[in-house]
N, C-alpha and C positions, 0 to 999 in steps of 0.2 A: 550258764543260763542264757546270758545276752548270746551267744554264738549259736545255741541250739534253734534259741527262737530264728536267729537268722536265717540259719541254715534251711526253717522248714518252706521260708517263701523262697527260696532258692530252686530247693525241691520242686515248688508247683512250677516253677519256669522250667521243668528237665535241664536244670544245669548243674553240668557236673564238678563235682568237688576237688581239687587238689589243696592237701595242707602240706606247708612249707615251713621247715625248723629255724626256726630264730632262736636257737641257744638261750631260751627264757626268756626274752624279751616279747613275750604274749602271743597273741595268736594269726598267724599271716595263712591265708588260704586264697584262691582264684577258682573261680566258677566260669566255665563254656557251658554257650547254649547252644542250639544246634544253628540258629539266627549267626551264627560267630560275633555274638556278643561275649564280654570280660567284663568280669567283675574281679576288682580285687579288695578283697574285705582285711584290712588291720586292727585288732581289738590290742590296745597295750596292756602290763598289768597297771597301769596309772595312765589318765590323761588324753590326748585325743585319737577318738576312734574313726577311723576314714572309710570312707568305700567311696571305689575311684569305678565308674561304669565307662567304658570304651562299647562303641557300637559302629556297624558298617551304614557307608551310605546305601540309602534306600531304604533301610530298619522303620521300621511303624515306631514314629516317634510319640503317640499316643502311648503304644506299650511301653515305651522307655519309660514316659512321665508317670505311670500306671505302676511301672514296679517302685521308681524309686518314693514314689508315694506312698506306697506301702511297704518299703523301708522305712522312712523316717516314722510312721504311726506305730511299725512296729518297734521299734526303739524304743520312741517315748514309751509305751504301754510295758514295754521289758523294763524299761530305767523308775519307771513309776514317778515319771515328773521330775528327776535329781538329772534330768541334761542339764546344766547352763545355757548351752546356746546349740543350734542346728544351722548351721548355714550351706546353702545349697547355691554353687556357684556355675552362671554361666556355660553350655558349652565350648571347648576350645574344636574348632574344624581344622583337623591336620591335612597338608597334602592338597588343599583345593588348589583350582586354576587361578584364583585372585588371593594371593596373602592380602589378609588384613589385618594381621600382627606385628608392629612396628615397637621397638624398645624406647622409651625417654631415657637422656640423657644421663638420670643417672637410676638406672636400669629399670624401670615397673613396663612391665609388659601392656601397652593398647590395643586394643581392639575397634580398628575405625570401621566404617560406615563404605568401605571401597567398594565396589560393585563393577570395576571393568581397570584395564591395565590399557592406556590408549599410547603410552610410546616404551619401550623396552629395547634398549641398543648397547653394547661394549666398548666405549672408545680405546684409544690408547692409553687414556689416566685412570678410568673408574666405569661402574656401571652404571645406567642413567636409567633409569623409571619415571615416567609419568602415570600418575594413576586415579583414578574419577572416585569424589568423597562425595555425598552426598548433600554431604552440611558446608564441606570446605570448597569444592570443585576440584579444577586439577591439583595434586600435590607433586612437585618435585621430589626425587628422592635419590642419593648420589649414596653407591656404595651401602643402601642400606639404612642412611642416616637419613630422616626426613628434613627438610631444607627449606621447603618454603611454599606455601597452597595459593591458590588466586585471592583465597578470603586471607592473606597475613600482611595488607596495608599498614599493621600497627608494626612489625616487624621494619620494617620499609622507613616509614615514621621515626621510627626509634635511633637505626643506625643514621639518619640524615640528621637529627638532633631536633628531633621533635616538633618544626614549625618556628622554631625558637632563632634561626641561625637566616641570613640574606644571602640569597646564593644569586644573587642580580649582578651581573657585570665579572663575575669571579672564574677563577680556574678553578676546576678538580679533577682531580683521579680518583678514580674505583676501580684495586684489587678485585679484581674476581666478579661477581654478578652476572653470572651470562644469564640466568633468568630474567634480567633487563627491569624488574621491577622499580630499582634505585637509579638507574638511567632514568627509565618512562617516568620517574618524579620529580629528577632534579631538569629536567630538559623543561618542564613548565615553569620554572622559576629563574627563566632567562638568566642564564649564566652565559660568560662570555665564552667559557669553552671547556668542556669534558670528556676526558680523556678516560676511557676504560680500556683497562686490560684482563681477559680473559683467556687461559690454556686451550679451552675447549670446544671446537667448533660446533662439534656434536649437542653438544650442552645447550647452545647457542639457537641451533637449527631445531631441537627438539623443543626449546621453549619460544619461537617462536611463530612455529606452528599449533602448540596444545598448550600455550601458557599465555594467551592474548589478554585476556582481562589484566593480568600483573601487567605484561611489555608493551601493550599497544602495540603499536607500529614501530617503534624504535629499532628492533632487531630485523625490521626487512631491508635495512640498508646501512654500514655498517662504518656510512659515513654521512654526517648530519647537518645542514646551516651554523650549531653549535655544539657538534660532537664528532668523536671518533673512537673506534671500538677496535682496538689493535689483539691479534688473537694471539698472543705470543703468552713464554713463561716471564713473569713480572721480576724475578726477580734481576737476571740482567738488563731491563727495562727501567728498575728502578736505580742501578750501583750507573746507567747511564745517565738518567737525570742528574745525579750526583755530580759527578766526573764534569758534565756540561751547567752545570750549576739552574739547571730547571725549578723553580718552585711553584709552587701551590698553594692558595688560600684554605681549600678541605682536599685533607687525603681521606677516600673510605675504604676499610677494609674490610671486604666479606668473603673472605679466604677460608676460614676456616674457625671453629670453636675454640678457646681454651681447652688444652688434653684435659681428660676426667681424672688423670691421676698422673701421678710422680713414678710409675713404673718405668725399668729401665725400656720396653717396646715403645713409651709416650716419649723417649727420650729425641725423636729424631722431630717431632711436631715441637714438641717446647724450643727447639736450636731454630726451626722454623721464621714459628713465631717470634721469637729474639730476631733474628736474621731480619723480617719483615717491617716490625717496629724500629728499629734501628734505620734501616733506611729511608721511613718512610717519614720520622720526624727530619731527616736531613732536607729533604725535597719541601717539609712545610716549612711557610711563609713565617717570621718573626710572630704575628699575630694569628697564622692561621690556624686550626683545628683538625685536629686523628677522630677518627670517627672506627667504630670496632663493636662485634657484639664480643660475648664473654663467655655465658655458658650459663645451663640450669641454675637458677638462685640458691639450690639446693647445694651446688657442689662448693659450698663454703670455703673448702681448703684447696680445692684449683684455683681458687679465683683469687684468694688471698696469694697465692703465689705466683700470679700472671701482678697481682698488686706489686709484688715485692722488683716483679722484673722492669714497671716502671722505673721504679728508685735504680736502675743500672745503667742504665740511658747514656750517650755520649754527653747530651744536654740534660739538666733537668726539667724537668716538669710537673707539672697538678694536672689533676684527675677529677672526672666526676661520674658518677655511674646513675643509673636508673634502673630500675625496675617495670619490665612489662610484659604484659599477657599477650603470648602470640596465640591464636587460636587454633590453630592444626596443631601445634604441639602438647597442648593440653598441659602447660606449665608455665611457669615464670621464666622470664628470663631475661641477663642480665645484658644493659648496652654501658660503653665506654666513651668520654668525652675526654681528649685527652689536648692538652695544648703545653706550649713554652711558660717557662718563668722566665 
């Protein structure tokens, strides 16, 4: 009865019927219009009933809302009021010239507000996107992963240790930041000298031409009154500090997330990470402070085990973490306070 009734608004749209065998698992059918619109209708024998509409661009999206309008009235009036619930979700737009499909961390699909791609380049390490939010402005976005928008000062905040910490007169290094956000912050809190190391030139030049509200002026000159921005890979940068006994009141590191999982592909990020932390409490100062984000609040069990990789340490140490809302990610997310006992 429910598939008949569907079947006959289907009908007045001349779209034509193919039914497809599911071995008794209910009823699966797709209907073409001559529009090259898809419908494809699932009735189970229990449980939820889908109709998935696909349509081209340029389709009279009045007629779209028009039919599936008159799908759901016909349903309820076939169901006699016994649906539970109707929910009617969003278009997803495949295939445009601006994606504005971005994954959280631990994995819900977003849908932002982008409306233009202003820098799009291939380095040698990763792919680089900038891309124009509405609500957020430019977002950075490396490899796919979103990183950091002009509106994410609270992100910034976070890994420098919340307003909480005297960076007056002190050294520090920052892992990675070529977005320059954590620079352009810690450079007004007169420290005697900040040392950034960053891979990526490219990274560098494309934030600081379409990322100015995050870097200011910091990344037009890549050497400072009290700073220097050294473009190399960190990690024989930092096994030298070592070796020459360099240290440091704040190390920051904004390299990279906690992996989302313990798979063996996460395996070469987790040796990383160990790799980076390990040398990077050597270079800190008896009293000074690690500074590190962590990862979605969500991802409980990466984070407990980025916890357990503290307790491995050549030294020990305590820990403190926080919780904060970055606003382009549209989640929680975790920062690290990490010092000597």
């Amino acid at each position: 009865m429910t598939v008949h009734g569907l079947q006959s608004i289907f009908q007045e749209q001349e779209m034509t019927e193919t039914v497809h065998d599911t071995e008794g698992h209910g009823y699966l059918a797709t209907f073409i219009g001559k529009n090259g619109r898809l419908v494809i209708l699932r009735v189970p024998v229990h449980g939820l009933l889908t109709i998935d509409l696909q349509c081209c661009e340029g389709d009279n999206i009045v007629q779209v809302e028009n039919l599936l309008n008159a799908l759901e009235k016909k349903l309820r009036s076939l169901l006699h009021g016994n649906i539970k619930r109707v929910k009617r979700l969003p278009a997803l737009i495949r295939g445009a010239a601006v994606d504005r499909y971005w994954p959280t961390a631990d994995g819900r699909l977003v849908e932002y507000d982008i409306d233009r791609v202003v820098y799009d380049e291939d380095s040698a390490y990763q792919n680089i996107k900038i891309m124009h939010s509405q609500q957020f402005g430019n977002i950075l976005i490396l490899n796919g992963d979103v990183n950091l928008s002009e509106s994410d000062l609270p992100y910034t905040q976070a890994i420098m240790g919340r307003g909480k910490e005297n960076y007056a007169g002190k050294e520090v290094l920052i892992l990675g930041g070529g977005d320059g956000g954590i620079l352009s912050e810690a450079v007004k809190l007169k420290p005697k000298m900040i040392t950034m190391v960053e891979i990526d030139q490219m990274v560098i030049d494309g934030c600081r031409t379409h990322m100015r509200k995050t870097c200011g002026s910091v990344l037009d000159n890549l050497k400072g009154e009290c700073y220097q921005v050294l473009v190399e890979d960190c990690v024989p940068v930092l096994k030298k500090y070592v070796e020459e006994g360099k240290t440091f009141d704040y190390v920051i590191n904004d390299l990279t997330a906690v992996p989302i999982s313990t798979a063996p592909e996460e395996d070469s990020t987790w040796e990383f990470l160990q790799l980076i932390l390990d040398l990077s409490i050597k270079v800190l100062r008896p009293t000074g402070k690690y500074f590190t984000q962590g990862n979605c609040a969500n991802l409980t069990e990466a984070l407990a085990l980025y916890e357990e990789q503290l307790g491995r340490l050549s030294c020990p140490v305590d820990f403190s973490k926080e919780v904060v809302c970055v606003p382009s990610y549209m989640e929680l997310w975790v920062f690290y306070t990490v010092w000597k006992k």
